[in-house]
Wavefront OBJ file of the C-alpha trace (Angstrom):
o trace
v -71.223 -16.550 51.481
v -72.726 -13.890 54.521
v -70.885 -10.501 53.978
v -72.307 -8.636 57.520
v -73.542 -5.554 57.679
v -71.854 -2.956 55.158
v -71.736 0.627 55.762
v -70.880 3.376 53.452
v -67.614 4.239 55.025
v -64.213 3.938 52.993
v -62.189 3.553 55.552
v -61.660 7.246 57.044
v -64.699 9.094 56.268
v -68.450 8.114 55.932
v -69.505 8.221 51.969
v -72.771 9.721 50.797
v -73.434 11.868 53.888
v -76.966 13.042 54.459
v -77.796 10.839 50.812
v -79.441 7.570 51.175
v -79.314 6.998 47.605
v -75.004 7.354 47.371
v -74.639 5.422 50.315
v -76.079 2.575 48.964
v -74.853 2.110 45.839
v -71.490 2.532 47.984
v -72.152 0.075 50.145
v -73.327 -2.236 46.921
v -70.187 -1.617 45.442
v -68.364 -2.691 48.654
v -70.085 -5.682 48.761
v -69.105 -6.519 45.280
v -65.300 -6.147 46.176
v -65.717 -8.850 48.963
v -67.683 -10.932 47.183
v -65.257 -11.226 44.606
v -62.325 -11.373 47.058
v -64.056 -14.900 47.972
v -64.597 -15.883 44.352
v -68.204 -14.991 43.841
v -70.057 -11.730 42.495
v -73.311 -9.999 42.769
v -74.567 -12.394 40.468
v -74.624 -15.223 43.098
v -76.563 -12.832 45.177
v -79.863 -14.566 46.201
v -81.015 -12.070 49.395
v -79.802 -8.331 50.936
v -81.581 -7.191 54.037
v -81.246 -3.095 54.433
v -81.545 -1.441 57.433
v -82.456 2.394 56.495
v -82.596 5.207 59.484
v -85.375 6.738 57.906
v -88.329 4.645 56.215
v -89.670 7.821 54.469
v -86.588 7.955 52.462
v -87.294 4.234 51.363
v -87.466 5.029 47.437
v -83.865 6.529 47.124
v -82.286 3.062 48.714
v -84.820 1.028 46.403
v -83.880 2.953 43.038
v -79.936 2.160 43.895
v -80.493 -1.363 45.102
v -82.789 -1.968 41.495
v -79.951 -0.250 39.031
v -77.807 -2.953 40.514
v -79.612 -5.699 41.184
v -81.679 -5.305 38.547
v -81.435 -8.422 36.639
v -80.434 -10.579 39.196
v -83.485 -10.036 41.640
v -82.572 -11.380 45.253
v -84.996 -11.611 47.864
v -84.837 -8.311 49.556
v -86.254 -7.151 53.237
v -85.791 -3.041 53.681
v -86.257 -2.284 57.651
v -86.005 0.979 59.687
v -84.333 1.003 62.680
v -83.639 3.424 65.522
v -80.033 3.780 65.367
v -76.674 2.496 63.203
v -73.285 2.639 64.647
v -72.601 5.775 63.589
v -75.172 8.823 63.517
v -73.635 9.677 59.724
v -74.991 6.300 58.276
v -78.146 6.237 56.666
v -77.580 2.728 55.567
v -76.603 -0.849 56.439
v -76.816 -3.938 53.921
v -75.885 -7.273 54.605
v -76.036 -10.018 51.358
v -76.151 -14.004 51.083
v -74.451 -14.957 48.258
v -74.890 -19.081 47.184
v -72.233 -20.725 44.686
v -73.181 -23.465 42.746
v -69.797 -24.583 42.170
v -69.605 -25.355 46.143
l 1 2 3 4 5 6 7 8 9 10 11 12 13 14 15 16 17 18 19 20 21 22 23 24 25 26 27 28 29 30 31 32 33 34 35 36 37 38 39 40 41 42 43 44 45 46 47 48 49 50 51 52 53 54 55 56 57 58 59 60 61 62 63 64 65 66 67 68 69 70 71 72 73 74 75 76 77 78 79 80 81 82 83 84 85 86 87 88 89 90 91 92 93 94 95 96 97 98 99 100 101 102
């Protein structure tokens, strides 16, 4: 399973403005709801590439990513890029997700 890139937005309004760290355990979450919508869960999680606006801020994205994925430990590639789609996200995350029931 590929959820795309996931911003922190829910819908109407961007979520964790100006805060790295809220936007992605937003985004986390989000990913959780369609994962499970497709009948898997962070648990099959095996690799999340983030795309952060701002490299410096790196350790705020890392401490949210580890107090979820702790224990399941997917491969992980953090990135900085120039620009996201909106100027208000600080944040993009895409996951693979592998069932072995498949």
């Amino acid at each position: 399973i590929e959820v795309s890139g996931t911003v922190a937005s829910d819908g109407s309004k961007v979520v964790g403005k100006d805060n790295e760290y809220e936007q992605t355990k937003f985004i986390i979450k989000k990913i959780e709801t369609a994962l499970v919508d497709a009948g898997a869960s962070l648990m099959d999680v095996v690799r999340t590439r983030i795309y952060v606006k701002n490299i410096s801020n790196w350790e705020a994205v890392a401490k949210a990513h580890r107090e979820i994925f702790y224990d399941i430990k997917p491969a992980s590639t953090m990135v900085e890029v120039n620009r996201l789609i909106s100027d208000d996200f600080l944040v993009e995350i895409e996951a693979t997700a592998i069932l072995d029931n498949v």
